[in-house]
mmJSON file of the N, C-alpha and C atoms, coordinates in Angstrom:
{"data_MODEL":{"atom_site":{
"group_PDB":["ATOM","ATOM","ATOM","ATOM","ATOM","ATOM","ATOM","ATOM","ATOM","ATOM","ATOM","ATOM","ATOM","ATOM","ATOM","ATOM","ATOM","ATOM","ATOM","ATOM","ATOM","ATOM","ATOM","ATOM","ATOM","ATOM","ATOM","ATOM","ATOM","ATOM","ATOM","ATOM","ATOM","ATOM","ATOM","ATOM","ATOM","ATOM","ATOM","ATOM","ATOM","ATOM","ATOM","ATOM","ATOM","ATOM","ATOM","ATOM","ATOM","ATOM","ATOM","ATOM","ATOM","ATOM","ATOM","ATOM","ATOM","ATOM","ATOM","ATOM","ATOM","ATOM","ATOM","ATOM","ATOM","ATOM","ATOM","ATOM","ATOM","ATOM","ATOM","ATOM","ATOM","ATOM","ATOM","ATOM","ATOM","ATOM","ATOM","ATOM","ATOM","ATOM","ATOM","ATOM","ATOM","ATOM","ATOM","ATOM","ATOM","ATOM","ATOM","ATOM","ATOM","ATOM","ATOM","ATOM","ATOM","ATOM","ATOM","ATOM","ATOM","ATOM","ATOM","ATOM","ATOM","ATOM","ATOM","ATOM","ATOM","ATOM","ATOM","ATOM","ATOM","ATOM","ATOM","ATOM","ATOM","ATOM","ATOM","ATOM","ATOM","ATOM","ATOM","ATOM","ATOM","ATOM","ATOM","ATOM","ATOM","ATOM","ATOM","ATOM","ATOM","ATOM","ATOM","ATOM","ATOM","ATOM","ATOM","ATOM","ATOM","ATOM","ATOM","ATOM","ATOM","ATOM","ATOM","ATOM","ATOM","ATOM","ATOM","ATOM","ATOM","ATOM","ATOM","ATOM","ATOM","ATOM","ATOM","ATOM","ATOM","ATOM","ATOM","ATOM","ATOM","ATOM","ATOM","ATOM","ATOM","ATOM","ATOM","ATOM","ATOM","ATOM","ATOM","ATOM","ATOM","ATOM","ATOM","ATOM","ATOM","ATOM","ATOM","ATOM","ATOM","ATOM","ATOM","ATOM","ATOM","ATOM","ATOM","ATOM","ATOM","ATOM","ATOM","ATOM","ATOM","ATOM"],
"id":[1,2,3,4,5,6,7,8,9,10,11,12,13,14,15,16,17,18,19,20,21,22,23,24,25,26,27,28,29,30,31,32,33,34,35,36,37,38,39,40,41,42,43,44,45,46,47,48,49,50,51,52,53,54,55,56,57,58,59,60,61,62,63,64,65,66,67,68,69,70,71,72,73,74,75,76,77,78,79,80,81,82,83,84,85,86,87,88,89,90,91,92,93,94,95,96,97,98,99,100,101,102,103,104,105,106,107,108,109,110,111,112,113,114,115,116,117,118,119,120,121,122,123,124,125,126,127,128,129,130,131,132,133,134,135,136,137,138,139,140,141,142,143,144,145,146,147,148,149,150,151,152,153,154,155,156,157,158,159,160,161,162,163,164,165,166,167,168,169,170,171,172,173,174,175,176,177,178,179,180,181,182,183,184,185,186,187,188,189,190,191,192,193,194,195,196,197,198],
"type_symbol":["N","C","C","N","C","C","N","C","C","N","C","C","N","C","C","N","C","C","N","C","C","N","C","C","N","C","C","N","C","C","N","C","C","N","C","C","N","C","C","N","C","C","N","C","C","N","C","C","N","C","C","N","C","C","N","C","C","N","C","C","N","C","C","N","C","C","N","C","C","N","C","C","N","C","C","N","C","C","N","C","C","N","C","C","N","C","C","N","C","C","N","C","C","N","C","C","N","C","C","N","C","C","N","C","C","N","C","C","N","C","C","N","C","C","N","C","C","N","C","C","N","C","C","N","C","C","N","C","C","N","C","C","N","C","C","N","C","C","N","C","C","N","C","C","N","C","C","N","C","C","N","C","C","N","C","C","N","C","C","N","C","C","N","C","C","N","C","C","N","C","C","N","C","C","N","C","C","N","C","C","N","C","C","N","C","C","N","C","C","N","C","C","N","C","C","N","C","C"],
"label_atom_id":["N","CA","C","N","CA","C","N","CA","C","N","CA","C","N","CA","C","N","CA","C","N","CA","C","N","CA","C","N","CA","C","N","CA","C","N","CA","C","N","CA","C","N","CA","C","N","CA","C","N","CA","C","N","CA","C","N","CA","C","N","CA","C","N","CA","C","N","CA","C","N","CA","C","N","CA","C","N","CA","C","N","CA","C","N","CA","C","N","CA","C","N","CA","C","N","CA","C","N","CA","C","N","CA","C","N","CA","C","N","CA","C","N","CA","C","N","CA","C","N","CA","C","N","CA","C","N","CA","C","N","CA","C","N","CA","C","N","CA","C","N","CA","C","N","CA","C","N","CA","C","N","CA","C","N","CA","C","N","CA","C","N","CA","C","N","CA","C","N","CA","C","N","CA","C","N","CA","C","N","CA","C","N","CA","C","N","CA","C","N","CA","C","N","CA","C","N","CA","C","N","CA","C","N","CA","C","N","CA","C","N","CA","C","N","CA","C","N","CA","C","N","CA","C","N","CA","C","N","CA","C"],
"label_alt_id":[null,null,null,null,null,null,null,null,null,null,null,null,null,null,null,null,null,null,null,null,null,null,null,null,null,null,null,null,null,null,null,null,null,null,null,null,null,null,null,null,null,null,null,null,null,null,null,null,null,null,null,null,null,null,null,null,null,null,null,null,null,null,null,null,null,null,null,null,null,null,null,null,null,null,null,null,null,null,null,null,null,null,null,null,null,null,null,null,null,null,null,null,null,null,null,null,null,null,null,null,null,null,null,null,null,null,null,null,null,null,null,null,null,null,null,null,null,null,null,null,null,null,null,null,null,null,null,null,null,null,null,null,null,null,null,null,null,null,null,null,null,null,null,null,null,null,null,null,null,null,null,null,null,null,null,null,null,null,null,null,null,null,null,null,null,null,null,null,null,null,null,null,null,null,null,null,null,null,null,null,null,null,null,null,null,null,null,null,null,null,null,null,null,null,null,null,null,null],
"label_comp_id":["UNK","UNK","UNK","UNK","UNK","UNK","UNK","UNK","UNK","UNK","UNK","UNK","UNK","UNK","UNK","UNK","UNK","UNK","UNK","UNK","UNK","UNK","UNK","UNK","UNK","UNK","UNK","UNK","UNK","UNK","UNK","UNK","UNK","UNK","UNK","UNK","UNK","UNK","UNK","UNK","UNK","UNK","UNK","UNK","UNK","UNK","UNK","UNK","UNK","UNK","UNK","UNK","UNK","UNK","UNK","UNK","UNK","UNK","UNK","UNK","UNK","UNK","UNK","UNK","UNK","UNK","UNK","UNK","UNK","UNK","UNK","UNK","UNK","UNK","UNK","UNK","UNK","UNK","UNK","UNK","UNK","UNK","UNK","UNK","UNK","UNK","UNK","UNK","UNK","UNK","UNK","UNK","UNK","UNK","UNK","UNK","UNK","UNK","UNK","UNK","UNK","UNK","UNK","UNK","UNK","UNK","UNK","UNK","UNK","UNK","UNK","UNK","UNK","UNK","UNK","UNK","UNK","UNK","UNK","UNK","UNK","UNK","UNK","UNK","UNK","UNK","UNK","UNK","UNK","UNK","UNK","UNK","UNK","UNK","UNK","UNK","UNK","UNK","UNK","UNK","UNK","UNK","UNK","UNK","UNK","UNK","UNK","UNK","UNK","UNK","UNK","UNK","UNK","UNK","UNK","UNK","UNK","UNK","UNK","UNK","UNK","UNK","UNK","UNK","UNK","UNK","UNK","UNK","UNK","UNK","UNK","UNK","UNK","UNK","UNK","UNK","UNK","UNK","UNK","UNK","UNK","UNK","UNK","UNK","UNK","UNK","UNK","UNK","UNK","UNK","UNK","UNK","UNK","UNK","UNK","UNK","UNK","UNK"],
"label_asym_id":["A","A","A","A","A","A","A","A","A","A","A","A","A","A","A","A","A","A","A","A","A","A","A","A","A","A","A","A","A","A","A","A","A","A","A","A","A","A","A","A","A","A","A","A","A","A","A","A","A","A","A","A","A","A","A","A","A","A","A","A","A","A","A","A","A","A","A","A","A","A","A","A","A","A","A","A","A","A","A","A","A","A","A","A","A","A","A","A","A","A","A","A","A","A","A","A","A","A","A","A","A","A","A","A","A","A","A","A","A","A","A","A","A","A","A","A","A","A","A","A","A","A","A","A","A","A","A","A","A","A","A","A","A","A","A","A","A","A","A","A","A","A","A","A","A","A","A","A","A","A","A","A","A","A","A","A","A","A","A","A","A","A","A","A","A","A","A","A","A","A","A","A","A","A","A","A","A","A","A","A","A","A","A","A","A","A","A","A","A","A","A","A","A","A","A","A","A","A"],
"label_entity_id":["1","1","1","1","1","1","1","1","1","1","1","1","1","1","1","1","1","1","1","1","1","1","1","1","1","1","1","1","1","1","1","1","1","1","1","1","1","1","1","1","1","1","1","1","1","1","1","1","1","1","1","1","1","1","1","1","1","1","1","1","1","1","1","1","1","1","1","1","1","1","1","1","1","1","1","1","1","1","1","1","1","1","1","1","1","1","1","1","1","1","1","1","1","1","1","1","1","1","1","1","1","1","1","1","1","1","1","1","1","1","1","1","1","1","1","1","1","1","1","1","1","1","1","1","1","1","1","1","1","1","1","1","1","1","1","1","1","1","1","1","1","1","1","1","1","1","1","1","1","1","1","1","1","1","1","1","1","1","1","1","1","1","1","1","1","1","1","1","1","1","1","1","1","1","1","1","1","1","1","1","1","1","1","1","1","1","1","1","1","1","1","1","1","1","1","1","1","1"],
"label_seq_id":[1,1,1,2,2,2,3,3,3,4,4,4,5,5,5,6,6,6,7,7,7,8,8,8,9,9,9,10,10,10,11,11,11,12,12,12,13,13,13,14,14,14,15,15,15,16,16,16,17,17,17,18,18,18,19,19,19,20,20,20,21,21,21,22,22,22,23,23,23,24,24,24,25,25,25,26,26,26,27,27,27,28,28,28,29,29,29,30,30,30,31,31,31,32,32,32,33,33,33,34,34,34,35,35,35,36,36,36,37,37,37,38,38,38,39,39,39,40,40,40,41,41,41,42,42,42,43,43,43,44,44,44,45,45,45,46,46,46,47,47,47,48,48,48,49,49,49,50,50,50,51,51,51,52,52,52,53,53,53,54,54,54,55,55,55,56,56,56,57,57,57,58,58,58,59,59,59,60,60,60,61,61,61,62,62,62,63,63,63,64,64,64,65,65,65,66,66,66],
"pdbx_PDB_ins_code":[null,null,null,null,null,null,null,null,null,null,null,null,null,null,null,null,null,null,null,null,null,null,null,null,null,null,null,null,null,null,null,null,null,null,null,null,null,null,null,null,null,null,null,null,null,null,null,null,null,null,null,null,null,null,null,null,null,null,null,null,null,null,null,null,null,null,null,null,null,null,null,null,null,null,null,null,null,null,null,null,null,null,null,null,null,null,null,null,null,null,null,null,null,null,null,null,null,null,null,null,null,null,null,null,null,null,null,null,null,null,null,null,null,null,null,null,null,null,null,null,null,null,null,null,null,null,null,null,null,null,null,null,null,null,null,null,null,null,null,null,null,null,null,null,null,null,null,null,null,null,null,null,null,null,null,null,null,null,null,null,null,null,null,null,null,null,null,null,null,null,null,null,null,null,null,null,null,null,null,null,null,null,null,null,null,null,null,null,null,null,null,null,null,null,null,null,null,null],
"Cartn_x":[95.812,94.913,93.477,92.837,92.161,91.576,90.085,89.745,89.388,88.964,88.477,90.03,91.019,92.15,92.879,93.864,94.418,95.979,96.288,97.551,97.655,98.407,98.388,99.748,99.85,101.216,101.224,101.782,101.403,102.863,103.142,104.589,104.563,103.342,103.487,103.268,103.683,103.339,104.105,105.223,106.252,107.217,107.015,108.123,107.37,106.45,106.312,106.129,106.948,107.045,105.499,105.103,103.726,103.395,102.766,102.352,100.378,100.396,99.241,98.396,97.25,96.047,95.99,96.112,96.009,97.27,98.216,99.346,100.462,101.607,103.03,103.835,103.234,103.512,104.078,105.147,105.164,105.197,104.555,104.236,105.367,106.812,108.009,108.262,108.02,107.577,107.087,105.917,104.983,105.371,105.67,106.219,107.583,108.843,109.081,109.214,108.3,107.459,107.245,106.41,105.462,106.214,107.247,108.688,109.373,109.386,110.414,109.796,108.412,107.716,106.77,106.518,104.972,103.784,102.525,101.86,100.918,99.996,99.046,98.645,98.271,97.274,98.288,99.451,100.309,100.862,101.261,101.718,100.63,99.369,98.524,98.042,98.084,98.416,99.009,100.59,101.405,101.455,101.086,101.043,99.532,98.332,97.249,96.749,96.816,95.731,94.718,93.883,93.194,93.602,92.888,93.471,94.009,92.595,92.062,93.836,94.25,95.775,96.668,96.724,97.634,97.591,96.62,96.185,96.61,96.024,96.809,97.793,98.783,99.951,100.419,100.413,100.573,100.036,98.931,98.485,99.275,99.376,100.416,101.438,102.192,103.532,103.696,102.792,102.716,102.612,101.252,101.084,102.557,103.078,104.458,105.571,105.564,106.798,106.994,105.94,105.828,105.773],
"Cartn_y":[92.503,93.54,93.28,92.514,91.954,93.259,92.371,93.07,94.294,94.993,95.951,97.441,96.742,97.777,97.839,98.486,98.499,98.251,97.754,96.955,95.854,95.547,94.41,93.735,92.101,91.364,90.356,90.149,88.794,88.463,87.536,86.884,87.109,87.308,87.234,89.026,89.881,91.203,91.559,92.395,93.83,92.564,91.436,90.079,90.054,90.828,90.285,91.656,92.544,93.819,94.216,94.664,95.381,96.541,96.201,97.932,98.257,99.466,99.894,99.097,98.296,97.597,98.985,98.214,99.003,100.04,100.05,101.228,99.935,100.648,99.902,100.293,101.092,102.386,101.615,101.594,100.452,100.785,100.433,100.622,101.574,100.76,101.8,103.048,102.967,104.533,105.278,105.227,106.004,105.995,105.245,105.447,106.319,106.285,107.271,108.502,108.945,110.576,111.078,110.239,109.997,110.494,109.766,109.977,110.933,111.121,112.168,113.627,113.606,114.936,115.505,114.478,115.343,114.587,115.643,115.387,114.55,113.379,112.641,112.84,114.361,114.926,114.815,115.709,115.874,114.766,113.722,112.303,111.851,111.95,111.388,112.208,113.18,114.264,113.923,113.883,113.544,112.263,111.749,109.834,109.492,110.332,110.618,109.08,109.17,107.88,108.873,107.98,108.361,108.859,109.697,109.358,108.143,107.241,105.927,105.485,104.727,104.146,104.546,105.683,106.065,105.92,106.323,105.953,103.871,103.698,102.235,101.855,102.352,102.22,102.756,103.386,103.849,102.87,102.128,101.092,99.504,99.125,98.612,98.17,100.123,99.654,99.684,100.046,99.937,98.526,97.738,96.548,95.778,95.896,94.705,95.525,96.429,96.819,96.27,95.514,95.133,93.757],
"Cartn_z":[116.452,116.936,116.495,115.419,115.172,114.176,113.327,112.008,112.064,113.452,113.502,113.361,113.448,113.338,112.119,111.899,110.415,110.176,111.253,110.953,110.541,109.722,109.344,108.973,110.017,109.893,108.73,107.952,107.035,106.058,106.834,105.705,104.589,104.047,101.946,101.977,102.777,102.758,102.955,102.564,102.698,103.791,103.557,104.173,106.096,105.823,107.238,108.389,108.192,108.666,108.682,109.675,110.053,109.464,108.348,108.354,107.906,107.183,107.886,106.567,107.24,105.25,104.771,103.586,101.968,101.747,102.524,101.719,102.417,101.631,102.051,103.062,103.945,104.618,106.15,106.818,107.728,109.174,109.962,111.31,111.957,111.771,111.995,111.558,110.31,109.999,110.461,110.76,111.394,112.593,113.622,115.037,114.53,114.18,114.133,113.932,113.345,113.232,114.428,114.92,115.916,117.492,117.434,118.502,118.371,117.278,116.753,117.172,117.74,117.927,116.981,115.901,114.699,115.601,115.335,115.351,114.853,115.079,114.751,113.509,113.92,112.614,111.245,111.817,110.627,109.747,110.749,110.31,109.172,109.906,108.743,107.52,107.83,106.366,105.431,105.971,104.677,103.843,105.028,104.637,104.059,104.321,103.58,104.155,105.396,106.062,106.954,107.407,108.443,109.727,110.923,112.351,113.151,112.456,112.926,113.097,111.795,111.433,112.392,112.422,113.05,114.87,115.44,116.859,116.881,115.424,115.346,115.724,115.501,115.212,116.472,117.552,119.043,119.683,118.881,120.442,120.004,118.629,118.0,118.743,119.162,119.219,120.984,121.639,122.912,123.504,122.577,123.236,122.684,121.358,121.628,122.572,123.292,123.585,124.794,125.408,126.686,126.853],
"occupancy":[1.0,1.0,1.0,1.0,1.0,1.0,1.0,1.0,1.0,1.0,1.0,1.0,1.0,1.0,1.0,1.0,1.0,1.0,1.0,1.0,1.0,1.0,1.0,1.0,1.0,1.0,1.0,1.0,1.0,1.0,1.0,1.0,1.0,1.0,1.0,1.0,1.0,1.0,1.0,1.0,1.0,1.0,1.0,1.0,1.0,1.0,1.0,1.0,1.0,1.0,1.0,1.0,1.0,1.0,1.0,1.0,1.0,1.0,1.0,1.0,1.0,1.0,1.0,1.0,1.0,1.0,1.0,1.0,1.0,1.0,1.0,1.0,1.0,1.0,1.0,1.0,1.0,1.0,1.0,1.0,1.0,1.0,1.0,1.0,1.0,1.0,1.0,1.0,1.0,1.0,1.0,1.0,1.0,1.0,1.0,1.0,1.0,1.0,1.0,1.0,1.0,1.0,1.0,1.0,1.0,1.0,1.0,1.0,1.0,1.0,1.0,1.0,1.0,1.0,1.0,1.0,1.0,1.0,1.0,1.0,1.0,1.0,1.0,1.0,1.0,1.0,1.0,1.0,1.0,1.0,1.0,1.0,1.0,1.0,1.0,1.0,1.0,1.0,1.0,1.0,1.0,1.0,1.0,1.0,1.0,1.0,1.0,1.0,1.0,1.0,1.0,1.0,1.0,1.0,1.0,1.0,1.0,1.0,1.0,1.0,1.0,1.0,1.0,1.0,1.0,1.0,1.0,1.0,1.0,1.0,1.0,1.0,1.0,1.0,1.0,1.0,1.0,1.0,1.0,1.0,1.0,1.0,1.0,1.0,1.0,1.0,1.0,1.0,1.0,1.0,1.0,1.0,1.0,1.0,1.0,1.0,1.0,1.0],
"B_iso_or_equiv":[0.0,0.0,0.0,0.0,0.0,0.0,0.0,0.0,0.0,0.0,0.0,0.0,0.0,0.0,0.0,0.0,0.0,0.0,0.0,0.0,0.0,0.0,0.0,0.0,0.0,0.0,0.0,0.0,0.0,0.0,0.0,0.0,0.0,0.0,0.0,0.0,0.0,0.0,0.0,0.0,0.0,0.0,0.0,0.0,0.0,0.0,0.0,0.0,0.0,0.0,0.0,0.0,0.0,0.0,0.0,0.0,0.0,0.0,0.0,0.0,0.0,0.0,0.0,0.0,0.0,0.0,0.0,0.0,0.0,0.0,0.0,0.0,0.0,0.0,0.0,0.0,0.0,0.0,0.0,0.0,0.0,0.0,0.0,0.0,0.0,0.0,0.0,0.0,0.0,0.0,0.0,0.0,0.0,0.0,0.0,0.0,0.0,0.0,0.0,0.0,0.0,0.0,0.0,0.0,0.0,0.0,0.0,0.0,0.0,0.0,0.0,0.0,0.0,0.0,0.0,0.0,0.0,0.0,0.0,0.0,0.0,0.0,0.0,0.0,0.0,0.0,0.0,0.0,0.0,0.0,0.0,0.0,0.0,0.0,0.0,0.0,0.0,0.0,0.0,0.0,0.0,0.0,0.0,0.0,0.0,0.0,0.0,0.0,0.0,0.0,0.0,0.0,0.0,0.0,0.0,0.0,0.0,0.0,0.0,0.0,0.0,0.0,0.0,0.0,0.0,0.0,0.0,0.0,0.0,0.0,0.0,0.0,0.0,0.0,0.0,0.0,0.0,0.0,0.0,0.0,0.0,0.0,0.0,0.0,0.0,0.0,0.0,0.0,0.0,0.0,0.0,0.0,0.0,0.0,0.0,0.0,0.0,0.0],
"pdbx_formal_charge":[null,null,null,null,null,null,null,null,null,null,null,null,null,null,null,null,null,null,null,null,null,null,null,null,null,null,null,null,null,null,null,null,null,null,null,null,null,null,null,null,null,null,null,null,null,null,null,null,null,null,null,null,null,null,null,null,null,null,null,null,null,null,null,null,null,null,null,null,null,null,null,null,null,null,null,null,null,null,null,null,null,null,null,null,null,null,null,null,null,null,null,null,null,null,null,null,null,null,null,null,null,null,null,null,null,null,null,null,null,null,null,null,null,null,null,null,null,null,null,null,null,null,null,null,null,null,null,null,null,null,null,null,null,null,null,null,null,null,null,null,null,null,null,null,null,null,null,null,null,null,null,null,null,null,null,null,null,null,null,null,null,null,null,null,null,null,null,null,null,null,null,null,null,null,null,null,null,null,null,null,null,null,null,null,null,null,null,null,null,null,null,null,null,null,null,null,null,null],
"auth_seq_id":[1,1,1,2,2,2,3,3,3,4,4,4,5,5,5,6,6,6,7,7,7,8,8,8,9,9,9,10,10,10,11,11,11,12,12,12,13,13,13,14,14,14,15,15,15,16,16,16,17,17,17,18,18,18,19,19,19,20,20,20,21,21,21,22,22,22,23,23,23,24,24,24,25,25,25,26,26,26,27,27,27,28,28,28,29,29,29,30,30,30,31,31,31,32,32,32,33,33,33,34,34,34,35,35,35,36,36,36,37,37,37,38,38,38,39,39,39,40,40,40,41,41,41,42,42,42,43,43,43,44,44,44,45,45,45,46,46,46,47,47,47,48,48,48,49,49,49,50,50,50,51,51,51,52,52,52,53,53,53,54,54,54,55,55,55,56,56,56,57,57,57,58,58,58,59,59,59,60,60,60,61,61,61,62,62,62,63,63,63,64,64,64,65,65,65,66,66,66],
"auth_comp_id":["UNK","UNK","UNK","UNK","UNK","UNK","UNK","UNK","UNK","UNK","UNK","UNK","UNK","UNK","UNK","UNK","UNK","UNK","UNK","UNK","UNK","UNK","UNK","UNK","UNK","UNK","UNK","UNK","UNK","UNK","UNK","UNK","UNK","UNK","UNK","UNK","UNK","UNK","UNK","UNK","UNK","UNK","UNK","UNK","UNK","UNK","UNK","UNK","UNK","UNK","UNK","UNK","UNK","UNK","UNK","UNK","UNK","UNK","UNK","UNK","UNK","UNK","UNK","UNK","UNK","UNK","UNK","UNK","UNK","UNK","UNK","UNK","UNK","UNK","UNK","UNK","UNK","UNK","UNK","UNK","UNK","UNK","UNK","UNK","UNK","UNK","UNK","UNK","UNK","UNK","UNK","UNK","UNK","UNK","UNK","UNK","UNK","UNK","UNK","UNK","UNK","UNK","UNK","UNK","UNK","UNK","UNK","UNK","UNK","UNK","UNK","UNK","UNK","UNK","UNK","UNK","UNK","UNK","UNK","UNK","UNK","UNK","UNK","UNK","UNK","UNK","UNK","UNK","UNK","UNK","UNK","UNK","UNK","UNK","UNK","UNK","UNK","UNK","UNK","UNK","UNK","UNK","UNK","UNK","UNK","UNK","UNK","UNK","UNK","UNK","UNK","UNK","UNK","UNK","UNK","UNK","UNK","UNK","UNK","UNK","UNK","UNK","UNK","UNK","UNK","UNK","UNK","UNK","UNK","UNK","UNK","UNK","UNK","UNK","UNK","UNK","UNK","UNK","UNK","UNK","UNK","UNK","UNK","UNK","UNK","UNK","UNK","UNK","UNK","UNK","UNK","UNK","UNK","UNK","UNK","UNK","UNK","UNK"],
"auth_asym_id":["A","A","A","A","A","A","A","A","A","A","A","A","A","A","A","A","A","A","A","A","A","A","A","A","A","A","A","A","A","A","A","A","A","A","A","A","A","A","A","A","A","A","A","A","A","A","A","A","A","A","A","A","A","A","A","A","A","A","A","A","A","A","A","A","A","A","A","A","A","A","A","A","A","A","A","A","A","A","A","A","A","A","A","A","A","A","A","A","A","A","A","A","A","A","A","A","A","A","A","A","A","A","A","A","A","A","A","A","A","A","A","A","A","A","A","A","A","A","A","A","A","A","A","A","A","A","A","A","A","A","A","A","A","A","A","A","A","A","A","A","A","A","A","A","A","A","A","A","A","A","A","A","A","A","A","A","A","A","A","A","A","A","A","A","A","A","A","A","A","A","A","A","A","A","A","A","A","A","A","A","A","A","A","A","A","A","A","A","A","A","A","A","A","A","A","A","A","A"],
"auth_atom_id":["N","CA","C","N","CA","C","N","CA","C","N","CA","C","N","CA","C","N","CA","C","N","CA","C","N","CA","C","N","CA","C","N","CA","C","N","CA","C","N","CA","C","N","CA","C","N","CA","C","N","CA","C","N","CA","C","N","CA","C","N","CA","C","N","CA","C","N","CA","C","N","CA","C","N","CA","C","N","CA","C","N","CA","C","N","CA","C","N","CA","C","N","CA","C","N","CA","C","N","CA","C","N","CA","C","N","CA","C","N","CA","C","N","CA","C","N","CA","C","N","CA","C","N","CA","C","N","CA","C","N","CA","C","N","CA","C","N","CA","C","N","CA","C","N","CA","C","N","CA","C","N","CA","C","N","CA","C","N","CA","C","N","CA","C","N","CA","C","N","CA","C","N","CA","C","N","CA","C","N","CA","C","N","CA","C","N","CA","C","N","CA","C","N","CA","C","N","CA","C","N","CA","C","N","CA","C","N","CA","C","N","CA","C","N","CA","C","N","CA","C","N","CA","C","N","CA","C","N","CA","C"],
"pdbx_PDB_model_num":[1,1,1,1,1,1,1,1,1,1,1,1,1,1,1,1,1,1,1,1,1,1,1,1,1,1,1,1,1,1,1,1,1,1,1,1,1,1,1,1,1,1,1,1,1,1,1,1,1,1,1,1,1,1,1,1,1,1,1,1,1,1,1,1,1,1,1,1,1,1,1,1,1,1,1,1,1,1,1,1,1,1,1,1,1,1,1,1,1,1,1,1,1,1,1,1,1,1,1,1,1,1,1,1,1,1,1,1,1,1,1,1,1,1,1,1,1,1,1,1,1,1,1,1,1,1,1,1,1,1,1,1,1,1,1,1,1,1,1,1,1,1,1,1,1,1,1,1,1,1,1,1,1,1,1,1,1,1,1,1,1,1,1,1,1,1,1,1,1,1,1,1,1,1,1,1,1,1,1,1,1,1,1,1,1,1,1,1,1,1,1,1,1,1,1,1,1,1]
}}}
């Protein structure tokens, strides 16, 4: 997604699994909240990220699903 976003893939990181720079917090996670019916806002409340991350993580999981 490049530097301007906050996902981040990297073999020497949580083995590879995508998740969000600077927490251990992992992309799957957050998509399932997300699916499950919470809100944006709320997701990032509890998980204490930004909006930004999280809108991340929807465009994330949109562009690999295709």
């Amino acid at each position: 997604m490049g530097k301007d976003h906050q996902i981040l893939v990297d073999p020497h990181h949580s083995f590879g699994q995508p998740v969000i720079k600077g927490t251990n917090t992992t992309v799957e996670t957050i998509y399932s909240m997300l699916n499950a019916g919470e809100s944006p806002e709320f997701v990032a409340s509890i998980y204490d990220l930004n909006l930004n991350a999280v809108e991340d993580v929807l465009s994330f999981m949109k562009r690999n699903a295709a």
